[in-house]
C-alpha positions in Angstrom: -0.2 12.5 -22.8 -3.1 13.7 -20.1 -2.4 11.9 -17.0 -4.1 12.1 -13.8 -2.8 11.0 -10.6 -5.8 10.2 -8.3 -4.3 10.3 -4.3 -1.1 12.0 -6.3 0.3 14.8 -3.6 1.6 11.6 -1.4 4.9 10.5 -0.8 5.1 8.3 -4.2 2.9 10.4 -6.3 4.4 13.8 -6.1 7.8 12.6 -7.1 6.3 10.9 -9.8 4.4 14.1 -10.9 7.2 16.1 -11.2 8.9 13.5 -13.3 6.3 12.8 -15.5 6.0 16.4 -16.2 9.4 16.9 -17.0 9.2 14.2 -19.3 6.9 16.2 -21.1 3.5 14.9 -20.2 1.0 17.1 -18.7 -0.3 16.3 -15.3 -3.6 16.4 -13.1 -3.5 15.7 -9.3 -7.0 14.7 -7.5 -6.5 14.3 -4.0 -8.3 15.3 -0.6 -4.7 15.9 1.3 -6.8 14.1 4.1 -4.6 10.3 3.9 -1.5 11.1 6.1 -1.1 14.4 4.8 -1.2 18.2 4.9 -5.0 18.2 6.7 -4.3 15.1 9.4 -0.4 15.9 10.3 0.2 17.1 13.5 4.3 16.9 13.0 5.5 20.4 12.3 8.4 18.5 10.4 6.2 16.7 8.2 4.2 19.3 7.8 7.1 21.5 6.2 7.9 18.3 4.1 4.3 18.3 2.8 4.6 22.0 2.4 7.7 21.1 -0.2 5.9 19.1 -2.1 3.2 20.9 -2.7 5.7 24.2 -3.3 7.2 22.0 -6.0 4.2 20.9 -7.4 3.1 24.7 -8.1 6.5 25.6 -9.3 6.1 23.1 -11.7 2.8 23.8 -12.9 0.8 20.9 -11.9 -2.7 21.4 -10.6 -3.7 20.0 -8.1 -8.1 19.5 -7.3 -8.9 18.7 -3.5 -11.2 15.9 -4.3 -12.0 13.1 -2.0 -11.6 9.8 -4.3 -14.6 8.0 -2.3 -16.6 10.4 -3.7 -17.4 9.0 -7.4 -19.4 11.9 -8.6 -17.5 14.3 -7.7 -14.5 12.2 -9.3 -15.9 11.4 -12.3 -17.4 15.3 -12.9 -13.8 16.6 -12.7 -11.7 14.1 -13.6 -13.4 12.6 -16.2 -14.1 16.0 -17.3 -10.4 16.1 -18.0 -10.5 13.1 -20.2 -7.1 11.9 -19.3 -5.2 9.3 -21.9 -3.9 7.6 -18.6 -4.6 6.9 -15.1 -2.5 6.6 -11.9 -4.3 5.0 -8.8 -2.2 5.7 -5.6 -5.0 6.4 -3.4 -4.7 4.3 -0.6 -3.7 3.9 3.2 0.1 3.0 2.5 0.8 1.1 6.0 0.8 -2.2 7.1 0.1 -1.3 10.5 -2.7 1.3 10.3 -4.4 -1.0 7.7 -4.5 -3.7 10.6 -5.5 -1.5 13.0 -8.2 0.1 11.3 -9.5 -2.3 8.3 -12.8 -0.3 7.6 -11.2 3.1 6.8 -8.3 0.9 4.7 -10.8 -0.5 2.8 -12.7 3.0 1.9 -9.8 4.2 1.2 -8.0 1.8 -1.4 -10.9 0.1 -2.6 -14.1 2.1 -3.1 -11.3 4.9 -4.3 -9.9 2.3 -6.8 -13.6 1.4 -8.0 -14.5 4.6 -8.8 -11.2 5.5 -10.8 -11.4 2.3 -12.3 -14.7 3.4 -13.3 -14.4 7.1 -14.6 -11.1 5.2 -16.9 -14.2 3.3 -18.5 -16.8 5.9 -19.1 -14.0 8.1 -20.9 -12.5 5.4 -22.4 -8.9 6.0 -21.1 -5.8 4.2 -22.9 -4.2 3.0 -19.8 -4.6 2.3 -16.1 -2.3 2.1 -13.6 -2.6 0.6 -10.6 0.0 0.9 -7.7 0.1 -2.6 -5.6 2.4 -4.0 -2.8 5.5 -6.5 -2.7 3.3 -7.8 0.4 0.4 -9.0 -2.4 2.6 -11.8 -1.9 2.6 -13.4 1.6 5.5 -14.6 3.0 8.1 -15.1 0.2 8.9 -18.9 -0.2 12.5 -18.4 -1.7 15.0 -15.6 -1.4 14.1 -13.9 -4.7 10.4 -13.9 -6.2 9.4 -12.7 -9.7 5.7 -12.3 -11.2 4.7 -15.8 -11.5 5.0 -16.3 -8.2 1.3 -17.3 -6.7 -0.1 -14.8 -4.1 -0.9 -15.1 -1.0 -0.9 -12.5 1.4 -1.1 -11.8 4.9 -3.0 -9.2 6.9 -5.3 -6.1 5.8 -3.3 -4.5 3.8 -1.7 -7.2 1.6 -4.8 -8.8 1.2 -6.7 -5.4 0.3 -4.1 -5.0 -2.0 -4.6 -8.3 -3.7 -8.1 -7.7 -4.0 -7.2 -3.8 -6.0 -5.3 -6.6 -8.5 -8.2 -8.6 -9.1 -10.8 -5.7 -9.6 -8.5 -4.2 -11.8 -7.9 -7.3 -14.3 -11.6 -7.6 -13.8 -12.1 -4.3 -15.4 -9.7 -4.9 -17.7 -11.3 -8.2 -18.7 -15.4 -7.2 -19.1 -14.7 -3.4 -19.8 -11.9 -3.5 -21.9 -9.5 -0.9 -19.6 -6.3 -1.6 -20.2 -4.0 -1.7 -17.1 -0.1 -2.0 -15.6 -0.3 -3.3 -12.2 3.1 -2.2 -10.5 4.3 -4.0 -7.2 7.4 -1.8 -5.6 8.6 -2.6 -2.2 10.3 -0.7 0.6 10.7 2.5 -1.2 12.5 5.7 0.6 13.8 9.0 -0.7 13.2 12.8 -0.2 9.8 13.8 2.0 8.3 10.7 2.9 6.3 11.0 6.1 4.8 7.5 5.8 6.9 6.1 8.7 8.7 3.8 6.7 11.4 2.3 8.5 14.2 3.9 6.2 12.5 7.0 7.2 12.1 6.4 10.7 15.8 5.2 11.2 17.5 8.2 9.6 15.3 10.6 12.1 16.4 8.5 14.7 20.1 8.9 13.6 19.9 12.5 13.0 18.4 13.2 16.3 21.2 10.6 18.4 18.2 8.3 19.1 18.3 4.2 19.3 16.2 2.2 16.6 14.3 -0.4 17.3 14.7 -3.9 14.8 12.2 -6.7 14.9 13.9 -10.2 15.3 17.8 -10.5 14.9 18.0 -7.9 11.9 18.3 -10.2 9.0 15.0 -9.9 7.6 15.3 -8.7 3.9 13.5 -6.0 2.3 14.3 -5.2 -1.6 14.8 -1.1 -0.8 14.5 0.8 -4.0 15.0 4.3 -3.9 12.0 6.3 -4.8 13.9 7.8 -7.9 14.5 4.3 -9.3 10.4 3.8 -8.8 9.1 6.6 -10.6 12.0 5.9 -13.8 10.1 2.5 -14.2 6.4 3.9 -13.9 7.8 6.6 -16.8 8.5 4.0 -18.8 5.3 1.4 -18.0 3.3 5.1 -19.2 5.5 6.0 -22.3 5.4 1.9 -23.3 1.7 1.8 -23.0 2.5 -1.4 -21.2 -1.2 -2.9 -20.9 -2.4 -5.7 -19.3 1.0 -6.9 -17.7 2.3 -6.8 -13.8 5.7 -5.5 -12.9 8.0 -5.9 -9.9 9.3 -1.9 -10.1 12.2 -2.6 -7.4 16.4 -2.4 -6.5 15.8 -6.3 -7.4 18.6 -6.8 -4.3 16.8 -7.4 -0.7 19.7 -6.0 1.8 18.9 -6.8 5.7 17.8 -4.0 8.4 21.4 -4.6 9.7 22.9 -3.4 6.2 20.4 -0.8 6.7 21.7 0.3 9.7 25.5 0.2 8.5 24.5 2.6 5.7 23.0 4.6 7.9 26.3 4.6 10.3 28.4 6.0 7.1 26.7 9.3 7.9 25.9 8.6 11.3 28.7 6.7 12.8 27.0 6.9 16.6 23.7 5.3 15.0 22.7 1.6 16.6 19.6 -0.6 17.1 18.2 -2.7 19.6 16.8 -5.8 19.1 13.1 -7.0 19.8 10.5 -9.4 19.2 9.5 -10.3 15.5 6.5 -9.0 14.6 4.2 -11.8 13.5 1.8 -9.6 11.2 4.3 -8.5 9.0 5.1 -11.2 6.0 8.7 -12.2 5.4 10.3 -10.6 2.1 13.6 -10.8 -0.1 14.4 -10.0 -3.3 11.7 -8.8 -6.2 13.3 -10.1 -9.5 12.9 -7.0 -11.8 14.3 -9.0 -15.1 10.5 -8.6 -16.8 11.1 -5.0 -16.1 14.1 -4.9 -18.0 13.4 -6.9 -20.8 10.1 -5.6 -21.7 10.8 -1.7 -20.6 14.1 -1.4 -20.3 14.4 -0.7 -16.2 17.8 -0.8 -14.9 18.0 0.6 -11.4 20.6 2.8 -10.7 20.8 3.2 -7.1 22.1 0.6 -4.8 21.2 0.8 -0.7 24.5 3.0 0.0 24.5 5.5 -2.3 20.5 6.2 -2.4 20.5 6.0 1.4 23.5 8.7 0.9 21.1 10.6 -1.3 18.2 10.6 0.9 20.3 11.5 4.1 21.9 14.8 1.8 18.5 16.1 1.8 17.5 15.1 4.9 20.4 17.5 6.5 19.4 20.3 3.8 15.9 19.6 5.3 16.7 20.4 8.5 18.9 23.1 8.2 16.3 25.3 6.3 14.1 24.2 8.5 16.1 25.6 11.5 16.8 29.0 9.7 
């Protein structure tokens, strides 16, 4: 299949690129490296991260078109040019606390990009849209673990923005006949991520001797899924042509930021975190159920909190030592 990934050199998308093209598909990326990326980093370290994905990328064969996603005709002259059999949207700001801190630019960014995608899929007729949402689509969960039924209602900028991409994408999907997957992951970490995701954040704080910082007591729950685990499912959501349905792509086992911080200390053993004030803008989570997943695509996640964090911190070192020679 042609598939394009529009906002696709990010954290998510790049690792999804190079899977989908070693699954045999052949790959488009449009994206304006302008969203916490290559052309806004100021980080040297992140920098060299981006730098690695984009050298993997062009190893691979994957082109990539500097196209700002806000700008429809532009988008649709290129990519609908293309005339991909699938879409990807992961154009957006990916943050819970930027989004708050600056709505206007969150909603330029993840809507109007998502409306014109969602539009170019329509004028070239595409087979299948995908749309990448948010386990904070839904609010506060109500009971530890929360599958697809479960009714919405977010909190905040960014869950609620991402809400709203849900609903313009059934929309389209409903009066222009653009069949969609809508895909809610949560907590994801793994290789290159400069997002400042706390996974992220902690094992940079461990690596340099640093102290964390943990809102509340450290039980709060978060369903980490390792980035690997992610991209398998939206393989299979593609190859399945699984239209008009919502998954929970996730580990489907929400582990506290204290277990977060013991994995950590397996590598790290001098790693520790301070305690603070709960931040009230951020929802409560738990566990995703990912047994629609399963059933209908066959999803098994294979990597538990330990061993992905294990993963993640192998490259991290790797990282750092190239970095340093």
């Amino acid at each position: 299949m042609k598939i394009a990934l529009i906002g696709g050199a990010g954290f998510v998308g790049h690792h999804l690129a190079l899977k989908l093209k070693a699954a045999g598909h052949e790959v488009l990326i449009a994206d304006s490296l302008a969203i916490n990326n290559k052309f806004v980093l100021s980080n040297p370290e992140y920098l060299a991260m981006v730098d690695e994905r984009l050298d993997l990328l062009q190893v691979a064969g994957i082109p990539l078109i500097y196209i700002d996603a806000r700008d429809y005709h532009f988008l649709s002259r290129t990519v609908g040019t293309w005339k991909p059999d699938a879409i990807v949207h992961l154009a957006a700001v990916a943050h819970i606390d930027r989004a708050n801190k600056d709505p206007l630019s969150t909603f330029d960014h993840s809507l109007v990009t998502l409306e014109n995608a969602l539009d170019v899929a329509r004028a070239t007729k595409c087979q299948h849209f995908v749309y990448f949402s948010s386990s904070t689509a839904y609010g506060d969960f109500k009971k530890p673990e929360v599958d697809e039924t479960e009714p919405c209602e977010p909190r905040g900028i960014y869950g609620s923005l991402k809400l709203c991409g849900e609903l313009m994408v059934k929309a389209y999907g409903d009066t222009q006949g653009v069949p969609y997957t809508i895909v809610r992951p949560c907590a994801l970490y793994g290789p290159r991520c400069v997002s400042g995701r706390v996974t992220q954040k902690f094992v940079e704080l461990a690596h340099a001797g640093q102290t964390a910082k943990i809102d509340g007591d450290g039980e709060g729950r978060h369903d980490f899924t390792s980035i690997h685990d992610l991209v398998e499912g939206v393989v299979r959501v593609i190859d399945r042509q699984a239209a008009n349905e919502t998954y929970n792509i996730t580990a489907s086992h929400a582990r506290s930021l204290n277990e977060l911080v013991a994995a950590i200390q397996r590598r790290y053993p001098n790693f520790c975190a301070e305690r603070g004030p709960i931040d009230p803008e951020k929802p409560s989570r738990g566990t995703m159920s990912n047994t629609k997943a399963g059933l209908m695509l066959g999803y098994h996640p294979e990597w538990d909190l330990e061993r992905g964090m294990d993963r993640y911190i192998d490259w991290y070192r790797q990282f750092r030592a190239n970095l340093a020679a």
